[in-house]
C-alpha positions in Angstrom: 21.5 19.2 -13.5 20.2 15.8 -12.4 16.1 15.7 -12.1 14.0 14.9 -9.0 13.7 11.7 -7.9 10.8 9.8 -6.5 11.1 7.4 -3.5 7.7 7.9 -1.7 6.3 4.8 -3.8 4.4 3.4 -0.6 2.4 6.7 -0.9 1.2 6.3 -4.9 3.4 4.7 -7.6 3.5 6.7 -11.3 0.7 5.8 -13.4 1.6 2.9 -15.5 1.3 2.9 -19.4 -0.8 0.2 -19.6 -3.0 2.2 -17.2 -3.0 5.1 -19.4 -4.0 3.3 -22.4 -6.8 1.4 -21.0 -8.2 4.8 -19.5 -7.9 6.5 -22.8 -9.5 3.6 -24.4 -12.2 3.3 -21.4 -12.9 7.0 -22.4 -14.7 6.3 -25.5 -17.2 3.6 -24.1 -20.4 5.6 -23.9 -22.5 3.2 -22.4 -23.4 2.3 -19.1 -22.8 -1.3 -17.8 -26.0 -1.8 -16.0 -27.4 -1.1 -19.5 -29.1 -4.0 -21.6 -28.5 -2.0 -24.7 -25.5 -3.6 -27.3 -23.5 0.0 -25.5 -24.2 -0.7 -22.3 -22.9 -4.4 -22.7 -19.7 -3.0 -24.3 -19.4 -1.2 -20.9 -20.0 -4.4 -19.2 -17.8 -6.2 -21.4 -14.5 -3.9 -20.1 -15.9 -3.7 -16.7 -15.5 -7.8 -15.9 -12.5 -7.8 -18.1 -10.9 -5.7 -15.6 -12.5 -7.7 -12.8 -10.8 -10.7 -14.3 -7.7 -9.2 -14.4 -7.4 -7.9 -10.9 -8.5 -11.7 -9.7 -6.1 -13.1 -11.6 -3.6 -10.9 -10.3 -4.6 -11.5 -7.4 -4.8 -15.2 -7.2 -8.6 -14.7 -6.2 -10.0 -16.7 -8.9 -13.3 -17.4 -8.0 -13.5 -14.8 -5.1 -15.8 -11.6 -5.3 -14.1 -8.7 -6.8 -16.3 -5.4 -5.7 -15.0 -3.0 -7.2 -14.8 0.7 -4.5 -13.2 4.3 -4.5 -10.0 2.7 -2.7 -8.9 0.7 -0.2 -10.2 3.3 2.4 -13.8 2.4 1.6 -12.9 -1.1 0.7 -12.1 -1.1 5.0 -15.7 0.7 5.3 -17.3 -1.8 3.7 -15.1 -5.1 5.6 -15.1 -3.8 8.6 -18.0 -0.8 9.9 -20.3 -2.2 12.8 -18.6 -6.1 13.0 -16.2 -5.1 15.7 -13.3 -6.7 14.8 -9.9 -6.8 16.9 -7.0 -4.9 15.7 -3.3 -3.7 16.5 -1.6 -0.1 16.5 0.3 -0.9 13.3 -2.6 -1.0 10.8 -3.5 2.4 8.5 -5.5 4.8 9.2 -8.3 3.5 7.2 -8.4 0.1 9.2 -7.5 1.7 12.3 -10.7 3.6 12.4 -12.8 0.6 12.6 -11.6 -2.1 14.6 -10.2 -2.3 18.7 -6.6 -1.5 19.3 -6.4 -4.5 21.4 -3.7 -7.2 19.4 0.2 -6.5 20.8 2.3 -5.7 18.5 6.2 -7.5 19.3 9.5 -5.5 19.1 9.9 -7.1 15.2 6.5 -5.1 14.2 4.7 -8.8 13.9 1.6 -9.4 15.6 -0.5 -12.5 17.3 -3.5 -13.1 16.5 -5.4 -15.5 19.1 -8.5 -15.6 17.3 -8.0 -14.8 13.7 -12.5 -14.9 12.9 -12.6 -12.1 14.9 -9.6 -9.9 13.8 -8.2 -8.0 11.1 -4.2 -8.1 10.1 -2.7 -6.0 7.2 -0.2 -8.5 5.1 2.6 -5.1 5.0 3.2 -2.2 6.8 3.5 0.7 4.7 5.5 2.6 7.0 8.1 -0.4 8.1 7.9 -2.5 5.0 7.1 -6.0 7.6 5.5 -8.5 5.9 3.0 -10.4 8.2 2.4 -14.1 8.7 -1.5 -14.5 8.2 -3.3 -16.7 10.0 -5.9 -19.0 8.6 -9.4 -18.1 9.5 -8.6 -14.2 9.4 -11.8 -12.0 8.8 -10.3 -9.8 7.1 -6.3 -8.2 5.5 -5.5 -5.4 4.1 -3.2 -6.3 1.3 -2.6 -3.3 -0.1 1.1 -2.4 0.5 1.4 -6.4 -0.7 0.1 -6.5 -4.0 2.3 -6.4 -6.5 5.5 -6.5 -4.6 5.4 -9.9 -2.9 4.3 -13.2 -4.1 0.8 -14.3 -2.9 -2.7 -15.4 -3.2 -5.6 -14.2 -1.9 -7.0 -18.0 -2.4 -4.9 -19.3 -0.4 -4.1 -17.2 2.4 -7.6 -18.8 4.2 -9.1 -14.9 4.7 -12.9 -14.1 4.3 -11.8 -10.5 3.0 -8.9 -8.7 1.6 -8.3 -4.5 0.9 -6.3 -3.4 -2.2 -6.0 -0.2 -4.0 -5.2 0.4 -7.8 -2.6 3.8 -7.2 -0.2 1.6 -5.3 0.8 -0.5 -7.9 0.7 1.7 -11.1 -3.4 2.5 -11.6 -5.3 5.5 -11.3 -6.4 7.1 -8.1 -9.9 6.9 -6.9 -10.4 3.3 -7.3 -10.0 -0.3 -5.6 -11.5 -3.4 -4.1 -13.5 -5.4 -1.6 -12.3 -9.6 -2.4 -14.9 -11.7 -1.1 -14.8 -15.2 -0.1 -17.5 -17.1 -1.5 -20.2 -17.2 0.7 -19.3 -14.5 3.0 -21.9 -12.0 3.7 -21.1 -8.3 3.6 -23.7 -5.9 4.0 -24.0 -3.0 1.5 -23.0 0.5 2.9 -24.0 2.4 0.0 -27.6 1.2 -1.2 -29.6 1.9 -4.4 -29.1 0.3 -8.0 -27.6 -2.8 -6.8 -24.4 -2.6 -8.5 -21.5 -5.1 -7.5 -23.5 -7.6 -6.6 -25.6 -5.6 -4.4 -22.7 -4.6 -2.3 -21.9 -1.3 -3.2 -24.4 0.5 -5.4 -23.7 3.6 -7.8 -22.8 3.5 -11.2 -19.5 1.8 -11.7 -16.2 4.1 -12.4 -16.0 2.7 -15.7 -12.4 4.7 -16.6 -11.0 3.7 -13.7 -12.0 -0.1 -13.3 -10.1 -0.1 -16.8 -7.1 1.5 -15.7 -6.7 -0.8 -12.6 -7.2 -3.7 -14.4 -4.5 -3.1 -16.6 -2.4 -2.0 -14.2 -3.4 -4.9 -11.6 -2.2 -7.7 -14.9 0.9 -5.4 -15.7 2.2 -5.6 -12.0 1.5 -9.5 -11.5 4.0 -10.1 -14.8 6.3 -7.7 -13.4 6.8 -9.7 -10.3 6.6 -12.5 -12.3 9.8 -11.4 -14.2 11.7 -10.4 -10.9 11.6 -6.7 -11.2 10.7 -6.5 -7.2 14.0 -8.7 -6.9 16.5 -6.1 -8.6 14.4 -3.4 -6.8 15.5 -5.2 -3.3 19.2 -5.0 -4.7 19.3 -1.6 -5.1 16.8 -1.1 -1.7 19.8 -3.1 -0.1 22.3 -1.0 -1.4 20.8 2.2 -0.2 20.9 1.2 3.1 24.7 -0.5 3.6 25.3 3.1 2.2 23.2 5.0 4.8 24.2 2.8 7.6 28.2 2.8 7.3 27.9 6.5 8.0 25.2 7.0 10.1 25.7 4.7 13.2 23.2 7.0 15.4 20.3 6.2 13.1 18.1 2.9 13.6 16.7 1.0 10.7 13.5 -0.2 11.2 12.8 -3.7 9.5 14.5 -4.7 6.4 14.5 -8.5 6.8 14.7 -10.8 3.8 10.6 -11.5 4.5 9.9 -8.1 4.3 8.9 -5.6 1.5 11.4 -5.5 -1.0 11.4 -1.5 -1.6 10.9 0.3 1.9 13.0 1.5 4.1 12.3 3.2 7.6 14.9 5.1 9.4 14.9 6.3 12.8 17.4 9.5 13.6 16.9 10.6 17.3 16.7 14.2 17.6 16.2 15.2 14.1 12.6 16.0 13.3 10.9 13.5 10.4 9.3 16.2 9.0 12.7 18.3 8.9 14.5 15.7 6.7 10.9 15.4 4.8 11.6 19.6 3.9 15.3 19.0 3.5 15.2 16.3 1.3 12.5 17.6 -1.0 14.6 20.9 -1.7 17.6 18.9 -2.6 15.2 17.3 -4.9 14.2 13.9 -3.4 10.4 12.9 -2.7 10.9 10.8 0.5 7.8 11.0 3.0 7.5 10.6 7.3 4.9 8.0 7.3 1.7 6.8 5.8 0.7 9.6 2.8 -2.9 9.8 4.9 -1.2 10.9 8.2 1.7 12.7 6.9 1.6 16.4 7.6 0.3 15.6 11.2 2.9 16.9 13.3 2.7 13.6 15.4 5.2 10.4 16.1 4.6 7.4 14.1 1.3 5.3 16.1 2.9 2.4 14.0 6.5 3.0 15.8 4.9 3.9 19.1 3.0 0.5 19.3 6.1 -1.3 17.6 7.4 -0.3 21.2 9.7 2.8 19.9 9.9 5.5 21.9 8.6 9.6 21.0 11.7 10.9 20.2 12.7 7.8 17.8 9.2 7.6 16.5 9.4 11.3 15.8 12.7 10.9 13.9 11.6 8.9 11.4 11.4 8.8 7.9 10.1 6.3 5.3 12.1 5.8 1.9 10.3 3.9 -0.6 11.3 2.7 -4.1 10.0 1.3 -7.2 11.0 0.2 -10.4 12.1 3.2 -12.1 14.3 4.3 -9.3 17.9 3.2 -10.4 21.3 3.0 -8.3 22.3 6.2 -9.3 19.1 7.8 -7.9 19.6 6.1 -4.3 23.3 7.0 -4.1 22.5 11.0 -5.1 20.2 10.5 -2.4 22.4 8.9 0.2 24.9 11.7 -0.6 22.1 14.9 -0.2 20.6 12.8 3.0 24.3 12.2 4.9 25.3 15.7 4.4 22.0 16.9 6.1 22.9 14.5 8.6 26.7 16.2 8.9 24.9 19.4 9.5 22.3 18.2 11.7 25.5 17.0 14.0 27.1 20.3 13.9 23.8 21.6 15.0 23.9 19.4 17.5 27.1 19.3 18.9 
């Protein structure tokens, strides 16, 4: 009997090795890195060699790397009291800081008329659209991005940028604040004066590690076209799904986009039935965004895409990574269009 299979890789990807082993290693570093001792500087030592790594990666050589708990404080940190403008299509974790005032077109993509005053995520994690950033923005969250599409931080003309280590192959619990030189971000959390003063508490020292490793191991992986294949087989998943399911709509999938994502609308068939369905045929396939999935709610990021309830409601996100092979989608297109066979009968 075949095993389950994995495609909610937007959610958290499976820890890396090279993860592993630098948390195992990490592990044995007693000392703390705002230590002067020769242990503390050992701690030190692995701390800004994973700070390194994650600029590197990140083409941010040169930029701030503050190291957080994730992306979700990351946004804290950018975003609390500046006021910053904002469309319906950003997480939950941006989305709770800024106005919902930029329009979102019928693509997904969004205008932003004055980019100092706004915040723009680079990919939707629920859609897979890849934005066009404008110079001058205040601030991106490029989580969904890193990793899967070619970019750098240093040149996309932001003053801030959001990224998480668990969706590329790193540990939970841990991610980063990239700073422009120069710009000014007031700590949230205050005492010691770690990271520069922006964010104080003694460093996750195991974690930092991991995400280094994982940040370098995911930068030569697109490097070596792994993301490409993945597309292939993304690609292939859906001229399967869609030559047999005419009712159902499939939300982005453009060349620009995220190479691994798939959204698909089925009207009149619940999201979080297919969810249930699918994960005791043995699939993991999610109906949104991991931090709002659960909610019995429409998608906000097809409602302000300009979808209607009962689309929004229908739909379900499909996301794979490198481990997922052709075999694995097709098993999955087979399980998925016979739910859809009965959900017609139903139906009818």
């Amino acid at each position: 009997m075949a095993g389950r299979v994995y495609l909610d890789w937007n959610a958290t990807a499976p820890l890396r090795p090279e993860a592993r082993a630098a948390m195992v290693a990490a592990m044995d570093v007693v000392g703390n890195p705002a230590s002067s001792h020769a242990e503390g500087r050992a701690a030190r030592a692995l701390m800004e060699r994973a700070r390194a790594q994650v600029a590197a990666a990140l083409g941010a050589e040169g930029a701030d790397i503050v190291f957080t708990s994730g992306a979700t404080e990351a946004a804290a940190l950018a975003l609390a009291g500046r006021g910053l403008q904002g469309a319906g299509i950003e997480h939950d974790a941006v989305a709770a800081w800024v106005d919902d005032t930029l329009a979102v077109d019928a693509d997904g993509r969004v205008t932003v008329p004055e980019p100092g005053q706004a915040t723009l995520q680079m990919a939707n994690s629920e859609t897979g659209v890849v934005q066009a950033l404008p110079e001058g923005l205040a601030v991106s969250d490029l989580t969904q991005a890193f990793g899967k599409v070619p970019f750098a931080f240093n040149w996309l003309g932001c003053d801030m940028g959001l990224v998480s280590a668990h969706k590329l192959g790193g540990p939970k619990g841990v991610g980063a604040l990239v700073v422009r030189p120069g710009v000014d971000v007031p700590a949230q959390l205050r005492g010691g004066g770690q990271e520069m003063g922006r964010r104080a508490g003694t460093e996750n020292l195991i974690g930092i590690a991991g995400f280094g490793a994982a940040a370098e191991a995911a930068a030569r992986d697109l490097a070596d076209g792994v993301w490409d294949r993945v597309r292939e087989i993304r690609n292939i998943l859906v001229a399967t799904l869609a030559a047999s399911a005419q009712e159902t709509i499939f939300v982005g999938n453009r060349a620009g986009d995220l190479p691994n994502t798939i959204c698909m609308a089925t009207p009149g068939w619940k999201g979080e039935t297919q969810v249930m369905q699918m994960d005791l045929a043995g699939f993991a396939v999610s109906a949104g965004s991991a931090c709002s999935s659960g909610k019995l709610r429409a998608s906000r990021v097809l409602l302000a895409t300009g979808y209607s309830p009962e689309v929004a409601g229908s739909a379900i996100r499909v996301s794979l990574g490198p481990a997922v092979r052709r075999d694995d989608v097709l098993r999955f297109a087979e399980a998925w269009l016979r739910q859809l066979g009965r959900h017609r009968s139903r139906a009818a």
